[in-house]
DRENDO-1510 file (C-alpha; in Angstrom, 1 decimal, always signed):
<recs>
REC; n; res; u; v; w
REC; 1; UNK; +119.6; +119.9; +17.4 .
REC; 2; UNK; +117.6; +119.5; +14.0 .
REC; 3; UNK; +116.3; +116.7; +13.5 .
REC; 4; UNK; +115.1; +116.2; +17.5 .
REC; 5; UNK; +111.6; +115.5; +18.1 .
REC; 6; UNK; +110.6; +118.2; +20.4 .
REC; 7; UNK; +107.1; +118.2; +22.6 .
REC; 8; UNK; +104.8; +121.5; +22.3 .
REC; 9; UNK; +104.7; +123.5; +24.9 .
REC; 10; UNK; +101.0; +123.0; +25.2 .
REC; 11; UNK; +101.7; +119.1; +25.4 .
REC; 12; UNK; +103.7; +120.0; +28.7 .
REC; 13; UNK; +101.6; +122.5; +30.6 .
REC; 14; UNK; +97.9; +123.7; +30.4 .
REC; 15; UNK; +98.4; +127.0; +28.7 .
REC; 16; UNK; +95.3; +129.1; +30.9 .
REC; 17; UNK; +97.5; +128.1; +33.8 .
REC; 18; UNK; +101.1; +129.5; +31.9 .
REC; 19; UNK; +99.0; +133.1; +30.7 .
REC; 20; UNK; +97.7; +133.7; +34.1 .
REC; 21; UNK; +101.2; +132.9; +35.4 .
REC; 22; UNK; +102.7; +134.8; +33.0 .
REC; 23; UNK; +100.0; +137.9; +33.5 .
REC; 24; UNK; +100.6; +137.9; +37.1 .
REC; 25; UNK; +104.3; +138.2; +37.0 .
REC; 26; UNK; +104.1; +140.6; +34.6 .
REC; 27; UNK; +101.7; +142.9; +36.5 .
REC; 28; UNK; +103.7; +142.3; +39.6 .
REC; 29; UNK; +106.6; +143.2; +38.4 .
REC; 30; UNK; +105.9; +145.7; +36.5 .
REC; 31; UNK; +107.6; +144.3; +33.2 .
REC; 32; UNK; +106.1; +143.1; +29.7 .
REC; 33; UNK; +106.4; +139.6; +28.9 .
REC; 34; UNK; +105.1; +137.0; +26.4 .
REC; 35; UNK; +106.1; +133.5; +26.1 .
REC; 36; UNK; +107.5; +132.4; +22.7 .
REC; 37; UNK; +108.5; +129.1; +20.8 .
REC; 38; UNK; +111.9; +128.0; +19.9 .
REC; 39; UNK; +111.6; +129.9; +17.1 .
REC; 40; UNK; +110.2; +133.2; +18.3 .
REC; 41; UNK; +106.3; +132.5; +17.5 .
REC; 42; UNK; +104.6; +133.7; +20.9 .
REC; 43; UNK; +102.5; +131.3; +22.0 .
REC; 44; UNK; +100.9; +133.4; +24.8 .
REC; 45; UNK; +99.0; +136.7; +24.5 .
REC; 46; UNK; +101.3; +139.5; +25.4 .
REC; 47; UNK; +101.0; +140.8; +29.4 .
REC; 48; UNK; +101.8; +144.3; +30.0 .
REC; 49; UNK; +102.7; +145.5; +26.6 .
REC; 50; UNK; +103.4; +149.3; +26.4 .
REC; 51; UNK; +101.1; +151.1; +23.3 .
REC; 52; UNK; +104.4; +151.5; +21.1 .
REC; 53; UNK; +105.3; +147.7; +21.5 .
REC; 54; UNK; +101.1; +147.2; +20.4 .
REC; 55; UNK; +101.5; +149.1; +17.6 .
REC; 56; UNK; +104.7; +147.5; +16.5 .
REC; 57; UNK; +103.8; +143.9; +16.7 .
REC; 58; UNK; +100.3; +145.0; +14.6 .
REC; 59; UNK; +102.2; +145.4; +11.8 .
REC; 60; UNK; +103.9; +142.2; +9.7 .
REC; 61; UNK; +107.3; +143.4; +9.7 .
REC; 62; UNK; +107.3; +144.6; +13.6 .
REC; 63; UNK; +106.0; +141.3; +14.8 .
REC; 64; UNK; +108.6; +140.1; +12.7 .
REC; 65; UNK; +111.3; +141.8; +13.7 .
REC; 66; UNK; +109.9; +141.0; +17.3 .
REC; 67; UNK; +109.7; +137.6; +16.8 .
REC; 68; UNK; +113.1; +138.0; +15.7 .
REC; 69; UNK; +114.3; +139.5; +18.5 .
REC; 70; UNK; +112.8; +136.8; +20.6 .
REC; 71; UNK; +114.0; +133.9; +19.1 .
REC; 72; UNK; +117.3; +135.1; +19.0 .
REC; 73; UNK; +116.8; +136.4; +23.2 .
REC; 74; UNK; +115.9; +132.7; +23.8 .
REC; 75; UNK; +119.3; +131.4; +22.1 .
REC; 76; UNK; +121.4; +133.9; +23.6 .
REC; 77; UNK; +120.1; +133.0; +27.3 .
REC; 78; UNK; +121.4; +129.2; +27.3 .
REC; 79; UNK; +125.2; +130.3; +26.3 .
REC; 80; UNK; +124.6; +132.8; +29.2 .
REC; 81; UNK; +123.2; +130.8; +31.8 .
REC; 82; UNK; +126.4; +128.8; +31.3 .
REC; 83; UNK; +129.1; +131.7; +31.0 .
REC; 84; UNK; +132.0; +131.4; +33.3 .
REC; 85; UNK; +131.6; +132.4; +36.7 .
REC; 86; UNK; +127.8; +132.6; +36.5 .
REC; 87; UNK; +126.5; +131.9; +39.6 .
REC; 88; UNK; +122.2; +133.2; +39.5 .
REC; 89; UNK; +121.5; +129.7; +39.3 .
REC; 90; UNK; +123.7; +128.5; +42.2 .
REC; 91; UNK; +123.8; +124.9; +41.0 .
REC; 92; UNK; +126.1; +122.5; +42.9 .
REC; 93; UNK; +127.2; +121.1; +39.7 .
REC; 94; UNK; +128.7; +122.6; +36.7 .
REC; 95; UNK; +126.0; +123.8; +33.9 .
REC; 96; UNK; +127.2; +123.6; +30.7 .
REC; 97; UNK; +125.7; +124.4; +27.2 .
REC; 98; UNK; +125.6; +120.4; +26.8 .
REC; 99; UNK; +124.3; +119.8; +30.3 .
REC; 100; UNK; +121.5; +122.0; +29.3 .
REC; 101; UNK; +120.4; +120.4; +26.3 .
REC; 102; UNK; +121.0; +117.3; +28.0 .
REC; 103; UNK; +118.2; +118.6; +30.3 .
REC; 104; UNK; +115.9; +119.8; +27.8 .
REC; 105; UNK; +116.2; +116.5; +26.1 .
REC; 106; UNK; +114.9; +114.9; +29.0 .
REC; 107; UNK; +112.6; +117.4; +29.6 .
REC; 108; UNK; +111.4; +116.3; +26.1 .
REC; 109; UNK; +111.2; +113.1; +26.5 .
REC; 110; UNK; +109.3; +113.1; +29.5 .
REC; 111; UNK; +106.5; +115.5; +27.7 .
REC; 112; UNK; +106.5; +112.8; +24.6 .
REC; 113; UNK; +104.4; +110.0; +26.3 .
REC; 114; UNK; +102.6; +113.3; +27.8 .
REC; 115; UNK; +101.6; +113.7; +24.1 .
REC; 116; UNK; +100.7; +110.7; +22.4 .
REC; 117; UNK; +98.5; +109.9; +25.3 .
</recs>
């Protein structure tokens, strides 16, 4: 995948619209979340966040290790969503890891124009 020109996520979708979104759900459901980059860098503010995770991502090495954690998460979830058996998506077709990047590389090229414009 290096290499690939890839579209910001801010090229895609107004970002007051995702933290609201994101705020909302997280409230709702009564979870933490923050949306990251490929790469772990969050590119919301955090929704929900216990004191203990503040405190942690404060410091240089927690948000680190956090972002870390995330980028790895993010990674892990694709080889998931495509495991055997796995039915939470309920797709009439078969999702594999290539079908996915197949659809995030259209995904991306659909945001490009988005971008240059």
């Amino acid at each position: 995948m290096s290499g690939e020109p890839w579209a910001n996520l801010d090229d895609l979708v107004d970002m007051r619209v995702l933290q609201r979104l994101q705020d909302t759900f997280a409230q709702a459901m009564g979870v933490a979340s923050v949306t990251v980059d490929r790469d772990g860098i969050p590119v919301t503010q955090t929704s929900n966040f216990c004191p203990v995770c503040d405190m942690i991502r404060s410091t240089e090495a927690g948000l680190a290790r956090c972002m870390q954690c995330d980028a790895d998460g993010g990674r892990i979830a694709h080889e998931r969503a495509c495991a055997v058996g796995e039915t939470i998506y309920n797709e009439p077709i078969p999702v594999t890891p290539e079908s996915v990047f197949a659809a995030l590389k259209a995904a991306n090229a659909e945001g490009l124009p988005r971008k240059a414009a």
